[in-house]
C-alpha positions as CSV (number, residue, x, y, z in Angstrom):
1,X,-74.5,-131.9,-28.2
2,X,-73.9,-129.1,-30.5
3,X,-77.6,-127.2,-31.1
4,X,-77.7,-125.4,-34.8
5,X,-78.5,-122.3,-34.9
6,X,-81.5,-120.7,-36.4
7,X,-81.3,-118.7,-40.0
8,X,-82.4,-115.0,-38.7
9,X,-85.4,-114.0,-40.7
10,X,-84.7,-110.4,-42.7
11,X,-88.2,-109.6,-40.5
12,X,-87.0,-111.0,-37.2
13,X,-86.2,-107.7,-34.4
14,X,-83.1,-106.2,-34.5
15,X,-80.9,-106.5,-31.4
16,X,-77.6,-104.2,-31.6
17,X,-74.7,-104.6,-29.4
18,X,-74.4,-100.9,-29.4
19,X,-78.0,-99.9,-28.3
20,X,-80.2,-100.4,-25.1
21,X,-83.0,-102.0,-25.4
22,X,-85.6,-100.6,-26.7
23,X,-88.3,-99.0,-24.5
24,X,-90.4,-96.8,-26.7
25,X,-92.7,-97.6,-29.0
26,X,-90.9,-95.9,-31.4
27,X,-87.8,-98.1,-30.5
28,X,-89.6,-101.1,-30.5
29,X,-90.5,-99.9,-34.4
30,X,-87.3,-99.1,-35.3
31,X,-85.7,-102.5,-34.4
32,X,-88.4,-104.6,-35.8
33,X,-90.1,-105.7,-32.8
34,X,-93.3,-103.8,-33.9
35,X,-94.9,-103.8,-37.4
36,X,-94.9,-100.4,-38.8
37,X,-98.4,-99.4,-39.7
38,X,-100.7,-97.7,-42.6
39,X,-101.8,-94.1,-42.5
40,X,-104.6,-92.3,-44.2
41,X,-103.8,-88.3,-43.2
42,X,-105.7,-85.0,-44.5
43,X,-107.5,-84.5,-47.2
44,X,-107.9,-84.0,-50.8
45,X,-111.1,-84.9,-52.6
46,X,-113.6,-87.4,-53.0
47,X,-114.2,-87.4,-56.4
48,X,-112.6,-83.8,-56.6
49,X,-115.1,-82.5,-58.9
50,X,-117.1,-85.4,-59.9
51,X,-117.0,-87.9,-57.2
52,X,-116.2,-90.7,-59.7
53,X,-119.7,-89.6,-61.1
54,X,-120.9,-91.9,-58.2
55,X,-123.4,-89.7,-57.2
56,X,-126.6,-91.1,-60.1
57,X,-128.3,-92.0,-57.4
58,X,-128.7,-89.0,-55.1
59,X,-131.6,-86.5,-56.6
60,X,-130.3,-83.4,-58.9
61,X,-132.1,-80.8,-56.6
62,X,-130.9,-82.6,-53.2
63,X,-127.2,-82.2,-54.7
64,X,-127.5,-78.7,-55.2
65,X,-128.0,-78.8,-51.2
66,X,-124.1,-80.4,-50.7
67,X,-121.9,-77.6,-51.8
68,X,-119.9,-75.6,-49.5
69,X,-122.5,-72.9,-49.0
70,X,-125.1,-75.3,-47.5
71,X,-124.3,-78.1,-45.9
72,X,-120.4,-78.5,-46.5
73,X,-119.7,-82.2,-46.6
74,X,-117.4,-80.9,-48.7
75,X,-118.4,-83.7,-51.6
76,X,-116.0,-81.9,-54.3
77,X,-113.2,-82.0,-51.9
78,X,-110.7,-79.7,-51.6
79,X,-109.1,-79.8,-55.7
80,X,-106.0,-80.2,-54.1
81,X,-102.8,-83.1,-55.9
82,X,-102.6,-86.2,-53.4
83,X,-100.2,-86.1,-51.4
84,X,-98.5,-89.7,-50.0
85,X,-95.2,-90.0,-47.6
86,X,-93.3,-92.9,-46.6
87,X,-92.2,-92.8,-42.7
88,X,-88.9,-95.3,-42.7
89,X,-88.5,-96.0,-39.0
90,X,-85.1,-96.5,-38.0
91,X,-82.9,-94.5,-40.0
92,X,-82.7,-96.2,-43.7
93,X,-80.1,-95.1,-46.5
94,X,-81.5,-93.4,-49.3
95,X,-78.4,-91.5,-50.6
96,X,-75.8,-92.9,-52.9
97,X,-77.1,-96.6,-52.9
98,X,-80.5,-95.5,-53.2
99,X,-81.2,-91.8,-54.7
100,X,-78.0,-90.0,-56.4
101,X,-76.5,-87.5,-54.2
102,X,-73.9,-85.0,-55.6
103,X,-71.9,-82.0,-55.1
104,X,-73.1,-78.0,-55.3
105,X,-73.6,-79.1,-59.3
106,X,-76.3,-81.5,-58.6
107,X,-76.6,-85.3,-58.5
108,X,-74.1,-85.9,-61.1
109,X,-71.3,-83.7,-59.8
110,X,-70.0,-87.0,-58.4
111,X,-68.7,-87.3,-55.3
112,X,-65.3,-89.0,-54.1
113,X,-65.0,-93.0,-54.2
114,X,-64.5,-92.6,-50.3
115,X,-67.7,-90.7,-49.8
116,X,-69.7,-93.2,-51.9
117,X,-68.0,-95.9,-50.2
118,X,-69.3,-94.4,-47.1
119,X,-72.8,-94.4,-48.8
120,X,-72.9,-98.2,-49.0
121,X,-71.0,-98.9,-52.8
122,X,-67.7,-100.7,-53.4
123,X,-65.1,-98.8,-56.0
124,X,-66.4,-100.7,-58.7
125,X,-70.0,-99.9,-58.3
126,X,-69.8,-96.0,-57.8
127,X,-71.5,-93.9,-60.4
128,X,-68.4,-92.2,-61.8
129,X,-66.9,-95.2,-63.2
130,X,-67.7,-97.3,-66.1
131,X,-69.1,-100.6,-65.3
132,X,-66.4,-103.0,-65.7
133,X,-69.2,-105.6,-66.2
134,X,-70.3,-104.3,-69.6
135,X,-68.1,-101.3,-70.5
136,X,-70.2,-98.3,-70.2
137,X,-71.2,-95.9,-67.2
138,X,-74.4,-97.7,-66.5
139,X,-74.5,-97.1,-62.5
140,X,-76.9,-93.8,-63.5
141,X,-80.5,-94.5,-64.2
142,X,-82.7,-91.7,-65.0
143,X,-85.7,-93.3,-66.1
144,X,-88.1,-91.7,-62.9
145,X,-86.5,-88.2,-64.1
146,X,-84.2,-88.6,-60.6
147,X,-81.0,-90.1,-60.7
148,X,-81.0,-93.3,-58.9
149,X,-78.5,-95.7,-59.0
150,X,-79.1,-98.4,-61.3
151,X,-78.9,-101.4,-58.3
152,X,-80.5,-99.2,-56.0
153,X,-83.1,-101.5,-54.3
154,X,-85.8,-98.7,-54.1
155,X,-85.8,-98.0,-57.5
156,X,-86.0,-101.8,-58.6
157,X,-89.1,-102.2,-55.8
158,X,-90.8,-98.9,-58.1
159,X,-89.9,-100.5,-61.4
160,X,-92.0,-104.0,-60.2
161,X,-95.0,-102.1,-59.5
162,X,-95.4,-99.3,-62.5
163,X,-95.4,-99.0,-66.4
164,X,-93.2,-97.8,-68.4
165,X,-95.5,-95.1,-69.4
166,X,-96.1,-94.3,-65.6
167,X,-91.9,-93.8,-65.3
168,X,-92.4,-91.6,-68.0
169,X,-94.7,-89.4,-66.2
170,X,-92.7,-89.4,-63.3
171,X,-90.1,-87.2,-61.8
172,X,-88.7,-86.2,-58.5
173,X,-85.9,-84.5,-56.5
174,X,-83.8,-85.2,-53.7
175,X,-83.2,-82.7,-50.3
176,X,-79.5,-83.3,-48.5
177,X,-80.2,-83.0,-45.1
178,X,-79.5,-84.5,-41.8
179,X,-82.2,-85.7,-38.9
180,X,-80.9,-87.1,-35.7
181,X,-80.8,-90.8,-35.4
182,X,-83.1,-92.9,-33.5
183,X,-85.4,-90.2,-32.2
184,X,-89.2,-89.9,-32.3
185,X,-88.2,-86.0,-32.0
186,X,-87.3,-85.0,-35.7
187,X,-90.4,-83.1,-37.1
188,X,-90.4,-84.6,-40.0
189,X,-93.9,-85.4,-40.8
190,X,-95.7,-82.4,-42.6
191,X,-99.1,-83.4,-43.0
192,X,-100.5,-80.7,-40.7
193,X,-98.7,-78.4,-43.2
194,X,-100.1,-79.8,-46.2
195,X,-103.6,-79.5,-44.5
196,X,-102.7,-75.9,-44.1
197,X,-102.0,-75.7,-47.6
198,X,-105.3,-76.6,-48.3
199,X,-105.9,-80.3,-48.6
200,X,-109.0,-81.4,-46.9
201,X,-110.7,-84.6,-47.5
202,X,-114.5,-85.2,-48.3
203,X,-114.4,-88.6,-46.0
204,X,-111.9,-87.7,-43.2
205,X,-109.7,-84.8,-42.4
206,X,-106.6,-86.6,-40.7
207,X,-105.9,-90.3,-40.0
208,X,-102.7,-91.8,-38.7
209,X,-101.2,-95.2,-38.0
210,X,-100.1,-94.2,-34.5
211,X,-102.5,-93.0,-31.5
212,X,-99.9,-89.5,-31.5
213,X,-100.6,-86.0,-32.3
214,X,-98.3,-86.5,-36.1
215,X,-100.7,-89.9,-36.9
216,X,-96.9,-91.6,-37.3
217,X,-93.6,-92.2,-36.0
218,X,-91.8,-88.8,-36.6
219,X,-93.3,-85.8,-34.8
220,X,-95.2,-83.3,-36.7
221,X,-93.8,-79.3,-36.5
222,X,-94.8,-77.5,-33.5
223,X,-96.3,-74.2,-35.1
224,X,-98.1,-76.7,-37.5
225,X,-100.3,-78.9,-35.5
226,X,-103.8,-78.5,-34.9
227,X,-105.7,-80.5,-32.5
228,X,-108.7,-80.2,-33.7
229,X,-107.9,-82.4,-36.7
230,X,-105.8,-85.0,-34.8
231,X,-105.7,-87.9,-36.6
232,X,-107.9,-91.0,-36.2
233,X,-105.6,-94.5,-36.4
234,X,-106.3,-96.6,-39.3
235,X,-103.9,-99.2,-40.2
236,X,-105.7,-101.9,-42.4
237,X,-108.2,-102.8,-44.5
238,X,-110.8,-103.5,-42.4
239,X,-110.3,-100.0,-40.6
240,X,-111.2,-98.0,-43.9
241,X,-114.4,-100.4,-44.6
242,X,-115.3,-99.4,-41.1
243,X,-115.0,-95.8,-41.2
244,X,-118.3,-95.5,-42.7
245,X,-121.6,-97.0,-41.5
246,X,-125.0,-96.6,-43.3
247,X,-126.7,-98.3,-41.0
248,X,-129.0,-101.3,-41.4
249,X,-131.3,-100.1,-44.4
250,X,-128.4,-101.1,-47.6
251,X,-128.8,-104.8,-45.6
252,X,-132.6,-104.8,-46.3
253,X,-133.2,-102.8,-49.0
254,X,-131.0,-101.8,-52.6
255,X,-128.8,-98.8,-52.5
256,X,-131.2,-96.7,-54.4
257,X,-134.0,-97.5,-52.2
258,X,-131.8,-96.8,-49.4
259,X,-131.2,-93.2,-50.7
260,X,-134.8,-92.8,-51.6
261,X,-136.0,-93.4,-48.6
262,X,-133.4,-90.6,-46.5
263,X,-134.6,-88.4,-49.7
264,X,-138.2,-88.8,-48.7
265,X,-137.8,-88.5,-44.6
266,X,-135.6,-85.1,-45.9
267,X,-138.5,-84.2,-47.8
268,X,-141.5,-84.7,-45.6
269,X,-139.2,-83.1,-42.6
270,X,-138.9,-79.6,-44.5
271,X,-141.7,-79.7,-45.6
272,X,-143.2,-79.8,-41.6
273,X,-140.2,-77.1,-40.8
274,X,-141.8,-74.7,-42.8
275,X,-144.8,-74.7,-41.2
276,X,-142.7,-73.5,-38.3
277,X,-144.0,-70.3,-36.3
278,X,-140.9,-68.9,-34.1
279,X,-143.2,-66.6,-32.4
280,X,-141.2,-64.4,-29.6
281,X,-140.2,-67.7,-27.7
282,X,-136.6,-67.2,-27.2
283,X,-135.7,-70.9,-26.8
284,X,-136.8,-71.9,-29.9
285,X,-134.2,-71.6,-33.2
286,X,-135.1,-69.4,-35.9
287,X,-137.0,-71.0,-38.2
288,X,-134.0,-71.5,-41.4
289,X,-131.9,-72.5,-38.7
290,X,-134.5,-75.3,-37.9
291,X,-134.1,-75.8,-42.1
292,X,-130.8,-75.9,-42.2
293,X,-130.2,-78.3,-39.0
294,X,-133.0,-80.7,-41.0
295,X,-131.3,-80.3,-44.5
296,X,-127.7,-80.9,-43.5
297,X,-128.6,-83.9,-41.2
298,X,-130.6,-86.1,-43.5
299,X,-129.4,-84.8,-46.3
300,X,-125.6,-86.0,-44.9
301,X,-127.3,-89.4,-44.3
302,X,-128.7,-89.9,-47.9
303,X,-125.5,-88.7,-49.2
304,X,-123.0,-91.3,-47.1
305,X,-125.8,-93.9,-48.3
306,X,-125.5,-92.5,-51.9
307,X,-121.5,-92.9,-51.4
308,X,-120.8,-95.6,-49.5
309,X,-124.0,-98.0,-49.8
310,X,-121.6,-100.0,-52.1
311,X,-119.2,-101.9,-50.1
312,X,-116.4,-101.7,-53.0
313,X,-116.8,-98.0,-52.9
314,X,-113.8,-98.1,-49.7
315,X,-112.8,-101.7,-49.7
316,X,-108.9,-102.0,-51.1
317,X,-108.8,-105.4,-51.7
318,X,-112.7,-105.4,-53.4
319,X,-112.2,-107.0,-56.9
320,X,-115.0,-105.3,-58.3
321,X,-113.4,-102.2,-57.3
322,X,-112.5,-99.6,-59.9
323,X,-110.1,-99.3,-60.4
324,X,-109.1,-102.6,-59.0
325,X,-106.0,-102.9,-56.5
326,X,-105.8,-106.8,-55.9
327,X,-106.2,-109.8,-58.3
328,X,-105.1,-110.3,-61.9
329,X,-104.2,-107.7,-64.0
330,X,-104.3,-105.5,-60.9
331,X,-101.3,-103.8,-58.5
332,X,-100.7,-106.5,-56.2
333,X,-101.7,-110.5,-57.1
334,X,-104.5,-112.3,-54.3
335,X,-101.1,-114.1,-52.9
336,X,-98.7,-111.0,-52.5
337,X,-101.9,-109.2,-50.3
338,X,-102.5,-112.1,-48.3
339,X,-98.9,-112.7,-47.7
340,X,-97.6,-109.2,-46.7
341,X,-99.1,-106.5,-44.3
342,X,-97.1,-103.8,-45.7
343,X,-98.4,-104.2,-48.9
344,X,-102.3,-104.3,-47.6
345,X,-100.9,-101.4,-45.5
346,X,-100.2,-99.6,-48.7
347,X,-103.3,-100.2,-50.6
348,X,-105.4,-98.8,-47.9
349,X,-103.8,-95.9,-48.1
350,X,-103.4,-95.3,-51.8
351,X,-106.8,-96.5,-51.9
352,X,-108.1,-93.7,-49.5
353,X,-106.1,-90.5,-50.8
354,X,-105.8,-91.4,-55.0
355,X,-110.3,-92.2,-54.8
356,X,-110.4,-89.0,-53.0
357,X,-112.2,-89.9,-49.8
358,X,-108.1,-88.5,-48.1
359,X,-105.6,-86.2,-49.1
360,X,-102.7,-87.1,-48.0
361,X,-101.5,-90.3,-46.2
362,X,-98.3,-91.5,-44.2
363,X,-97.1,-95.0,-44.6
364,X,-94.8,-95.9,-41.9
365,X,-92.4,-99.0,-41.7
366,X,-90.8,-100.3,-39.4
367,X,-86.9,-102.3,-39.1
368,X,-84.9,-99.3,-40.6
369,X,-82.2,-99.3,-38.3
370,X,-80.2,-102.2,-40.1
371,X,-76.8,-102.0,-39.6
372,X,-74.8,-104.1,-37.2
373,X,-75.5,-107.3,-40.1
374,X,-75.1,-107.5,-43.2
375,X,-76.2,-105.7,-46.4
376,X,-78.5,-108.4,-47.7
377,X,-81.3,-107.6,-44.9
378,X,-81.7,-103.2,-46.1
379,X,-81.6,-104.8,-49.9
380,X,-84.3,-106.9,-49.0
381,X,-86.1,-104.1,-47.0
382,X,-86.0,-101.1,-49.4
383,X,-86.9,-103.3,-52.2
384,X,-90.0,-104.0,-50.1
385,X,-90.3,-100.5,-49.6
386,X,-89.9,-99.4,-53.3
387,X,-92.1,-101.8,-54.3
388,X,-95.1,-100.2,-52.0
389,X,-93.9,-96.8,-53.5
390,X,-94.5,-98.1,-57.0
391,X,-97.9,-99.5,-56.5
392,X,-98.7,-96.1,-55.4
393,X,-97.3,-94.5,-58.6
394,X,-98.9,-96.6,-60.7
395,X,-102.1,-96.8,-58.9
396,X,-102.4,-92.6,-59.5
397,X,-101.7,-93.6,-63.2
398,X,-104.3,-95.8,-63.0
399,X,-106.9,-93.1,-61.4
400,X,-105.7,-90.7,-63.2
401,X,-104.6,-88.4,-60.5
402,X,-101.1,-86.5,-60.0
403,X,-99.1,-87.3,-56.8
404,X,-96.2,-86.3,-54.7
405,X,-94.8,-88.8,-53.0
406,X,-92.4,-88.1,-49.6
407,X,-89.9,-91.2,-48.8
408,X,-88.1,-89.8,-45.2
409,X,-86.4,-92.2,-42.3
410,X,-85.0,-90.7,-38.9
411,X,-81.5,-90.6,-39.6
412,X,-79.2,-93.1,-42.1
413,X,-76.6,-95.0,-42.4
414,X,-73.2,-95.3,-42.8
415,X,-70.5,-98.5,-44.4
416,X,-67.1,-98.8,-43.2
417,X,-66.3,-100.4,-46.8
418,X,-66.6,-104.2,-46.0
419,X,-68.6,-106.3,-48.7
420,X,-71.7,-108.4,-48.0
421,X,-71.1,-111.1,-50.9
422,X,-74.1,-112.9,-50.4
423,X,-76.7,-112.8,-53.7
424,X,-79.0,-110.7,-51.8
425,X,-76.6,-108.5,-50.4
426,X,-75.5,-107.9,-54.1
427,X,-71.4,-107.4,-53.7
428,X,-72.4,-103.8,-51.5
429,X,-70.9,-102.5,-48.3
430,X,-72.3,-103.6,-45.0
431,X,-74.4,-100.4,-42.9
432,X,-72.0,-100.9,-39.9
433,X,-73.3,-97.5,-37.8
434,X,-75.8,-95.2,-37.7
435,X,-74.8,-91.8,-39.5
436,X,-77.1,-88.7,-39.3
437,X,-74.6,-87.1,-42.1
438,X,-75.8,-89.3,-45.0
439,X,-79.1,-88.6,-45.5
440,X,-81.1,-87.4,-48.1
441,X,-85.0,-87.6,-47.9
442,X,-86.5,-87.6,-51.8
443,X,-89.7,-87.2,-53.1
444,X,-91.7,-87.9,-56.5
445,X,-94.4,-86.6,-58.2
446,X,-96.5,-88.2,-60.5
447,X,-98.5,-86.2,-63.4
448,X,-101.0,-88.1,-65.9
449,X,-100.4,-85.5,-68.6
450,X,-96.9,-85.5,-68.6
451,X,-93.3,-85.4,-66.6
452,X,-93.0,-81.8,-64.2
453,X,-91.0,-80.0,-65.7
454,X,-88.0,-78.7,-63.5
455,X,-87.7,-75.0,-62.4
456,X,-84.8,-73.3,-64.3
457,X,-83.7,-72.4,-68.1
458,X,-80.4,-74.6,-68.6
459,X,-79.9,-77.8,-67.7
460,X,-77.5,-76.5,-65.6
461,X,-79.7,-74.2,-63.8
462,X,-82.5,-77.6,-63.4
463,X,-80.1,-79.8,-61.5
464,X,-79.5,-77.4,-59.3
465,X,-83.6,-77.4,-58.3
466,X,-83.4,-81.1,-58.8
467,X,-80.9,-81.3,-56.0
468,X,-81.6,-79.1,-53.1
469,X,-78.7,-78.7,-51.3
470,X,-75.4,-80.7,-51.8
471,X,-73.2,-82.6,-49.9
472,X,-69.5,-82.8,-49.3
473,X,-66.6,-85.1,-51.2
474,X,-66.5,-87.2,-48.1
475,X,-70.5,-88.8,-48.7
476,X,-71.6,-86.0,-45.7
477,X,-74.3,-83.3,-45.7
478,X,-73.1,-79.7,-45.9
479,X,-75.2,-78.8,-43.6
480,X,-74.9,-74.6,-44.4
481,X,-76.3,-75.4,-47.9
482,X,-79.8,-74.8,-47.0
483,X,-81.9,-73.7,-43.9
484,X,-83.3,-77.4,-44.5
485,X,-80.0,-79.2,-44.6
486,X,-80.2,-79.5,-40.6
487,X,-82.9,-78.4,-39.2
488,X,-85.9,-80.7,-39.3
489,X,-89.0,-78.4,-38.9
490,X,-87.5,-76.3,-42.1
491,X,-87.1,-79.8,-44.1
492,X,-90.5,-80.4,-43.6
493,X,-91.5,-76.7,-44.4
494,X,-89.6,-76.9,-47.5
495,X,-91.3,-80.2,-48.8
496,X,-94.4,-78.7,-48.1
497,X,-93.4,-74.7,-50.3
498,X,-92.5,-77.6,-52.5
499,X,-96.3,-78.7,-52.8
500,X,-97.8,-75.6,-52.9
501,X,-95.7,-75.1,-55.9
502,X,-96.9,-77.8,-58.0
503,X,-100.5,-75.9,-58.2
504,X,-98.7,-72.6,-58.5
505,X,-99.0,-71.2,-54.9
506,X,-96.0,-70.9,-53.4
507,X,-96.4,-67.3,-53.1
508,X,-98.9,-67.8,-50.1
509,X,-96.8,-69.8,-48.5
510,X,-95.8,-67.1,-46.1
511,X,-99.1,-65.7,-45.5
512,X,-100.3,-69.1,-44.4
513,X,-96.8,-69.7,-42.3
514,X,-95.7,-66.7,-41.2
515,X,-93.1,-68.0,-38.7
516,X,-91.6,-69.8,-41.1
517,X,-87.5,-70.1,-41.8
518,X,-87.2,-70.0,-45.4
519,X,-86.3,-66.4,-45.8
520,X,-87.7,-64.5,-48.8
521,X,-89.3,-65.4,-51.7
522,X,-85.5,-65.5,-53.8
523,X,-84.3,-67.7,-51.5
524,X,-87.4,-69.6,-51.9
525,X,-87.4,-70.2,-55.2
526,X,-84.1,-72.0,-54.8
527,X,-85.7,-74.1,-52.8
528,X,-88.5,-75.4,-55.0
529,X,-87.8,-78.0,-57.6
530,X,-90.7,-78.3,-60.1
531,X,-93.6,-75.6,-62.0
532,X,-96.8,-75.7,-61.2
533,X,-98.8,-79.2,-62.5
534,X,-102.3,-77.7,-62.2
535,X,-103.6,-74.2,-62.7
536,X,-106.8,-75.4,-60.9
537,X,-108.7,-77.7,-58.8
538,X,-107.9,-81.4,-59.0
539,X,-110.6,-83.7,-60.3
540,X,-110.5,-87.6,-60.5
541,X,-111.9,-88.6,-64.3
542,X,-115.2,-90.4,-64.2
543,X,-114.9,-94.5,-63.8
């Protein structure tokens, strides 16, 4: 008897003909046969400066004891913009179909039809053309400040998720440049960099969704890592509500009695340390180290109580959060977070770096390497993909934070021209190989008080920074355009110049990496894309 054959789910592993089995974890990721997971990485700031005002319970004179000089819990955080990168395992496309990828000119200094062809569109559906379908050249679509085009499936996913008015304040650029395919080896991931640069959370200092030394899939720089801030794994909701305990006293007594009662056991101890004799007893601490070991331990403890007592405080899918991430009127609905791990992946991650309790955080995703089928399955995935991107845009708008957002995959993709017809393959080319050539990480930046504005004096001059690097006619890298455009560890080093110069301080970028490839400050100025956002610390607006 003839048995039917099952409908492949878009979320069901990916077997190629033309690769081994996988045997890594990062393999296993890749194809699908693993769930990519959530990251909450380095630092930025609790309440940057105000803590959400959340601190009217904690005593004025025992708050003058948490700043940096005392007992550093480092409750203002580090002032520093969020920072937020999407880890695409597998080797996704994000030029031509996705983000706009030109010629030395900039995004719109088109390319040829067979390069965009190669990129994943049909002849009829390349940027340069007018749209045959209603007689204009609609296949541009500026409205995030980057050029995307107008089907590409990230950009629909963002558009989902934000408000207009959160498009408006958004902007981005895009870096040509080629990674190796299938590889846990390119050092893409710079979050030991941005750490560097001076983000450090209040709550955590690095988290990642992978037990590695990066916290992801893609390997961190060398010269960049530091083990003493390895990252802890946190992949879900439940990890972030459990990176805190308070103990038993907020389950028998209120919040504020809680924190009265570590106030008081502060008190009475210092008051007892005082009294302290050192004498000429060499094993006993001088006496204001004695004070100092008293004050920052129950101090600390009155403080977590004080931050965390209140179990919406950390919790992303809290309704009485503020502000709130799940249920009506809020990012995602009750049934899209119960239905979809990436999306709870996503708001534990925005939830941790835009509230300030982490500075920067990798979301990493697995099933990128889908070629070998048909178009319909990376449509589905990217618009999957955008839309997590967009709840994280929106969600800063809704803080009241700025962001940059990182969107990398190891490797791309590349379409030998044949159409996938289907209504979710949308009349596009079929990803038929991998292709190292065609990619083109991107990232965006979000700013509440209006779109970055792009380095440069002429329009001219600002696609250029928009655009770093270029690629060829044929839909390929040119690889001599910039130190970044293949070599890895100077991609990530440029993404990361490229944060230090939205708070104006690129110019310490070599003192703070002084091995790095970038050359001198001229050449690093064609490198960065945006002027500064903030001429000072960071601070999340009171709730």
């Amino acid at each position: 008897m003839a048995r039917r054959k099952r409908q492949r789910s878009y979320d069901d592993p990916l077997r190629h003909p033309d690769h081994p089995r996988p045997r890594t974890r990062r393999e296993f990721l890749a194809q699908g046969f693993i769930a990519g997971s959530g990251t909450v990485l380095g630092g930025a700031m609790l309440s940057l400066g105000g803590a959400r005002n959340a601190r009217a319970i904690l005593s004025p004179d025992l708050q003058a004891l948490l700043g940096p000089t005392e007992c550093d819990i480092a409750t203002l955080g580090a002032g520093k913009i969020p920072f937020i990168c999407f880890d695409l395992a597998g080797g996704c496309s994000q030029a031509g179909s996705n983000v706009l990828v030109g010629q030395r000119d900039g995004q719109l200094d088109f390319l040829s039809t067979m390069g965009y062809e190669r990129q994943g569109l049909p002849g009829d559906m390349v940027p340069s053309i007018v749209n045959p379908a209603t007689g204009t050249n609609d296949f541009v679509d500026s409205r995030l400040g980057l050029a995307f085009h107008s089907d590409s499936a990230f950009l629909r996913g963002i558009i989902d998720k934000t408000t207009p008015a959160t498009l408006a304040n958004t902007t981005g650029a895009v870096i040509p440049a080629r990674s190796d395919n299938d590889t846990s080896n390119n050092p893409h991931n710079p979050m030991y960099g941005i750490s560097r640069a001076g983000a450090d959370g209040s709550l955590l200092s690095l988290i990642g969704s992978e037990n590695s030394d990066s916290g992801g899939n893609s390997m961190a720089p060398a010269m960049m890592i530091d083990l003493t801030k390895r990252p802890t794994k946190v992949d879900r909701p439940s990890d972030v509500t459990g990176l805190v305990d308070v103990g038993d006293l907020t389950s028998v007594l209120t919040q504020q009695d809680a924190v009265k009662v570590m106030e008081s056991i502060y008190r009475i101890s210092d008051q007892k340390m005082s009294a302290v004799s050192v004498g000429g007893d060499p094993f006993i601490y001088p006496e204001d180290v004695i004070k100092d070991l008293v004050r920052c331990g129950y101090v600390k403890s009155a403080d977590l109580a004080d931050r965390f007592g209140d179990p919406t405080t950390l919790d992303p899918a809290s309704p009485d959060a503020v502000p709130p991430i799940v249920g009506p009127g809020a990012i995602f609905t009750q049934a899209e977070f119960a239905s979809e791990s990436e999306f709870r992946k996503t708001a534990s991650v925005m939830k941790m770096v835009m509230n300030g309790f982490a500075g920067a955080g990798t979301i990493e995703m697995g099933g990128y390497d889908y070629h070998g089928g048909r178009r319909a399955e990376g449509e589905v995935k990217d618009f999957r993909a955008g839309r997590c991107m967009g709840a994280c845009l929106e969600y800063a708008a809704r803080v009241g934070v700025p962001l940059m957002m990182y969107v990398f995959s190891d490797g791309s993709l590349s379409s030998n021209g044949a159409i996938d017809a289907t209504v979710e393959g949308r009349g596009k080319g079929e990803w038929t190989s991998d292709n190292s050539s065609t990619a083109a990480p991107f990232f965006l930046v979000y700013n509440p008080t209006g779109r970055a504005r792009l380095m440069g004096g002429t329009a001219t001059e600002q696609a250029v920074h928009q655009q770093i690097g270029y690629m060829r006619p044929d839909g390929s890298v040119e690889t001599a355009a910039t130190p970044a455009a293949n070599q890895v560890n100077l991609l990530a080093e440029t993404v990361i110049l490229n944060y230090m110069a939205l708070h104006g301080e690129q110019g310490n970028f070599g003192s703070l990496f002084p091995n790095h490839g970038l050359g001198n400050s001229t050449l690093q100025d064609s490198l960065t894309a945006f002027e500064p956002i903030v001429s000072g610390p960071v601070r999340i607006p009171p709730a």
